[in-house]
C-alpha positions as CSV (number, residue, x, y, z in Angstrom):
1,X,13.3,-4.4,15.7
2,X,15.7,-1.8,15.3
3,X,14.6,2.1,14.0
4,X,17.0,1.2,10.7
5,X,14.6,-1.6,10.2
6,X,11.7,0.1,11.2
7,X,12.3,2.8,9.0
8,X,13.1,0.1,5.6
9,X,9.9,-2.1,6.6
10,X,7.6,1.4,6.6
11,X,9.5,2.5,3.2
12,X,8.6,-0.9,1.9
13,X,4.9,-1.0,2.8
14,X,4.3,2.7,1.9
15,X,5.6,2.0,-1.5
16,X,3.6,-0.9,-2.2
17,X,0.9,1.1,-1.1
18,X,1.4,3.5,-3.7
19,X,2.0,0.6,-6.6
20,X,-1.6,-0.7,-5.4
21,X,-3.3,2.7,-6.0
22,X,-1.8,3.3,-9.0
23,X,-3.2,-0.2,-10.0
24,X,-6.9,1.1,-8.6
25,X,-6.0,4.1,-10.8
26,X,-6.0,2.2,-13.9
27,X,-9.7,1.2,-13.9
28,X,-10.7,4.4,-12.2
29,X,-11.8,5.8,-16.5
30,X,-13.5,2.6,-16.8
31,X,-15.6,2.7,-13.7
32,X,-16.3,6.2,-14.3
33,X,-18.1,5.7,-17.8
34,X,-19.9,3.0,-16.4
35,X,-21.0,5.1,-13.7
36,X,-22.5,7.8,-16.2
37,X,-24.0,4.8,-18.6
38,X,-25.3,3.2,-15.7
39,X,-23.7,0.1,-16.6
40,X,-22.4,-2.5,-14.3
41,X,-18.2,-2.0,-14.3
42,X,-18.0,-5.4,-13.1
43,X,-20.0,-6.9,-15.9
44,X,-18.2,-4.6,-18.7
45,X,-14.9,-5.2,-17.6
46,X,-14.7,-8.1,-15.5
47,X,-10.6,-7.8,-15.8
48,X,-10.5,-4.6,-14.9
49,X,-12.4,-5.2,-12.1
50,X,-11.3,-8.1,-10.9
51,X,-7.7,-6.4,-11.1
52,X,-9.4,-3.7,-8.8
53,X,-10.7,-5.9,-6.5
54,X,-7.2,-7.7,-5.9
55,X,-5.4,-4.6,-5.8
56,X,-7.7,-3.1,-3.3
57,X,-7.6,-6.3,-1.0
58,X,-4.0,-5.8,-0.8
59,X,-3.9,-2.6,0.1
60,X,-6.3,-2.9,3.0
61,X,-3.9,-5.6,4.0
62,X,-1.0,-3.3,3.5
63,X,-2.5,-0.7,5.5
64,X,-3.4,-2.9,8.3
65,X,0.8,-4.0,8.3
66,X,1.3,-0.2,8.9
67,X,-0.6,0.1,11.3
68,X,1.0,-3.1,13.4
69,X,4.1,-1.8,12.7
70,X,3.3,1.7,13.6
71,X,2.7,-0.1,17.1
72,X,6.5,-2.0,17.4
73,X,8.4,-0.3,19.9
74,X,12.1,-0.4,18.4
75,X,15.4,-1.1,20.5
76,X,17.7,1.1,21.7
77,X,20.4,0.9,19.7
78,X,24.2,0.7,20.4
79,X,26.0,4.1,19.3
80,X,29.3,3.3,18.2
81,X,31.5,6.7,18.9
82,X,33.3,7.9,15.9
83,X,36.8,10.1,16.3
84,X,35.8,13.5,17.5
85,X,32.6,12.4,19.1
């Protein structure tokens, strides 16, 4: 893996990261007025959770990617001299 394509895979993952939290985001008002009724989120909106609960899976998936790829070692690469260098 090069550092170009190191660099595109991280910009990638890092913005699906932040497309999942925005998607955790969304449900964040819900869960919150639950949390002061002491009501069950899950039970009084099943598709927000369950939209939650996919979105958060993902992201733990995500992260885990960044963290592998955080790990690659990339090639050298081949420097091509342009005039004047």
């Amino acid at each position: 893996m090069t550092n170009y394509e190191k660099i595109e895979k991280y910009n990638a993952l890092t913005a699906e990261l932040l497309r999942l939290q925005s998607i955790m985001r969304e449900s964040d008002a819900h869960a919150v007025k639950c949390q002061k009724l002491n009501l069950n989120f899950a039970k009084t909106y099943p598709d927000d959770f369950k939209q939650y609960e996919q979105a958060r899976e993902e992201y733990n998936k995500v992260e885990q990617e960044l963290i592998e790829l955080e790990k690659i070692e990339v090639e050298d690469e081949v420097r091509i001299p342009l005039d004047g260098d």
